[in-house]
C-alpha positions as CSV (number, residue, x, y, z in Angstrom):
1,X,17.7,38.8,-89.0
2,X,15.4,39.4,-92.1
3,X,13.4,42.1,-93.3
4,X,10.0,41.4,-95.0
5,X,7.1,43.0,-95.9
6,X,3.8,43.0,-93.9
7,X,2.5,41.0,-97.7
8,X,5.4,38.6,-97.5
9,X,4.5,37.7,-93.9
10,X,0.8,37.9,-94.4
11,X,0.5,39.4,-90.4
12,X,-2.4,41.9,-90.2
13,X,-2.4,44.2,-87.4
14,X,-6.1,45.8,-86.9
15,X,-5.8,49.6,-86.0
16,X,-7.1,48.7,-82.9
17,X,-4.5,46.3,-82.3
18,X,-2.0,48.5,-82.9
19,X,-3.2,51.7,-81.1
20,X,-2.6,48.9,-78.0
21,X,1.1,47.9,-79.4
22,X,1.4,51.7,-79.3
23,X,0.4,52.3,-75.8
24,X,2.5,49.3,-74.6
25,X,5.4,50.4,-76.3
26,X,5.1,53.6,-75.0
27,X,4.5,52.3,-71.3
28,X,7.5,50.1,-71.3
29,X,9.7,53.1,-73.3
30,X,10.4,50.9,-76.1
31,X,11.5,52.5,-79.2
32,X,9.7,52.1,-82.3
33,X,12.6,52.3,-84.4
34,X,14.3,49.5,-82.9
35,X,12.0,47.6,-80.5
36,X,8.9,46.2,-81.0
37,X,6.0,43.4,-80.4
38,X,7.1,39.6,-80.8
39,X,4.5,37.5,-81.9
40,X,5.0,33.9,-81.5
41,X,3.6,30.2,-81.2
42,X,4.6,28.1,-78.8
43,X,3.1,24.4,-77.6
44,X,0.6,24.3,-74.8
45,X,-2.6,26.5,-74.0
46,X,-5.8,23.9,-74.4
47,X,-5.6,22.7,-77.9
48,X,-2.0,22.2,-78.6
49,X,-0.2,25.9,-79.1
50,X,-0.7,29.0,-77.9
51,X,-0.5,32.4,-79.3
52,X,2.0,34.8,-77.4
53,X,2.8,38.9,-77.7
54,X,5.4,40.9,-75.7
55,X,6.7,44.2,-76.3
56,X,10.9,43.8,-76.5
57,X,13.8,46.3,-77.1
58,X,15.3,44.8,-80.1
59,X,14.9,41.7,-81.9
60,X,16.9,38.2,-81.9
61,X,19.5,37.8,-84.5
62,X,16.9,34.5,-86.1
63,X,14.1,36.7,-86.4
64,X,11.8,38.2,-89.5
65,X,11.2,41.6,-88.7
66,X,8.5,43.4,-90.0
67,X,7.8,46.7,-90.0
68,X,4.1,47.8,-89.1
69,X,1.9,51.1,-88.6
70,X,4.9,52.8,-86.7
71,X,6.3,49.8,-84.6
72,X,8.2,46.4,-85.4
73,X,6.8,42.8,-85.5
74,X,9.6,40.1,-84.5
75,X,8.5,36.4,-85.7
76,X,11.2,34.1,-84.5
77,X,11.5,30.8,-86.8
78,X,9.5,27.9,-85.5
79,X,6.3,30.9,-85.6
80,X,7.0,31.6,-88.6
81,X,5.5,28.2,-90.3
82,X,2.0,28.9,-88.3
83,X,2.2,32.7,-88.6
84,X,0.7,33.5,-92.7
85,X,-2.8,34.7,-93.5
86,X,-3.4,35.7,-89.2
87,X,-4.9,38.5,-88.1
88,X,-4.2,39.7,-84.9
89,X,-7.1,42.8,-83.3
90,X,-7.9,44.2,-80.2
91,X,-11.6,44.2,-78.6
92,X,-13.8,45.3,-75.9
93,X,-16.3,43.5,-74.8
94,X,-18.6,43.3,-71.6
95,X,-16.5,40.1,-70.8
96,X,-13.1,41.9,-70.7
97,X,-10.5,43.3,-73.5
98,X,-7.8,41.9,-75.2
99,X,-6.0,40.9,-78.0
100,X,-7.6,38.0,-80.7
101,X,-6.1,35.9,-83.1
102,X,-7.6,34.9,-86.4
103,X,-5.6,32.3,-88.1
104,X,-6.6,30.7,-91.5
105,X,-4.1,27.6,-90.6
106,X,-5.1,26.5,-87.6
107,X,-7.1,23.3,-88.2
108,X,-9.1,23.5,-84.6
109,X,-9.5,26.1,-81.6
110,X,-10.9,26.2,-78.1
111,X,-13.0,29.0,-76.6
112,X,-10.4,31.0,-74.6
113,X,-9.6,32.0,-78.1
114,X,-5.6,32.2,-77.9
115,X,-5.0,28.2,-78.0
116,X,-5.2,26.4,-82.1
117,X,-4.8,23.3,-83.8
118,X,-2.4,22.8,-86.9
């Protein structure tokens, strides 16, 4: 496991995003010293990988951790490569509410939003 800074990583968490990680956290009794939100990539959704976020108890020994407003981020290896520069908020919106990703890598999206190109 590694330890980096939110700069090295380059993952922003709005402070709507993470008054959500909060209530999660808090809903699942994780604690914030040790637990915390993995963020990772995987292949599939409609354009090739997919974005995906759950709240665990403690990271995997591979993992970056890094340490955000009051909670952890776990980004496992093969993430890592697609994870610099994103942004990651929460919004409302007549359609529904949820979390979006804004990544400066991804070469091509889709509507839904949670699905890139690299």
């Amino acid at each position: 496991m590694s330890t980096m800074s939110q700069a090295e990583l380059a993952v922003t968490m709005t402070a709507a995003a993470a008054v959500e990680v909060r209530k999660f956290m808090d809903a699942e009794q994780v604690s914030p010293e040790v637990g915390g939100l993995r963020v990772s990539v995987q292949p599939g959704g409609c354009s090739g990988f997919k974005y995906s976020l759950l709240i665990e108890d403690k990271p995997a020994d591979d993992d970056t951790v890094v340490t955000q407003d009051g909670y952890k981020v776990f980004v496992d290896p093969f993430s890592m490569q697609y994870m610099a520069g994103i942004t990651i908020d929460y919004v409302t919106s007549m359609q529904g509410s949820g979390f979006t990703f804004k990544n400066p890598n991804a070469t091509g999206g889709c509507g839904c939003g949670s699905s890139f190109t690299a």
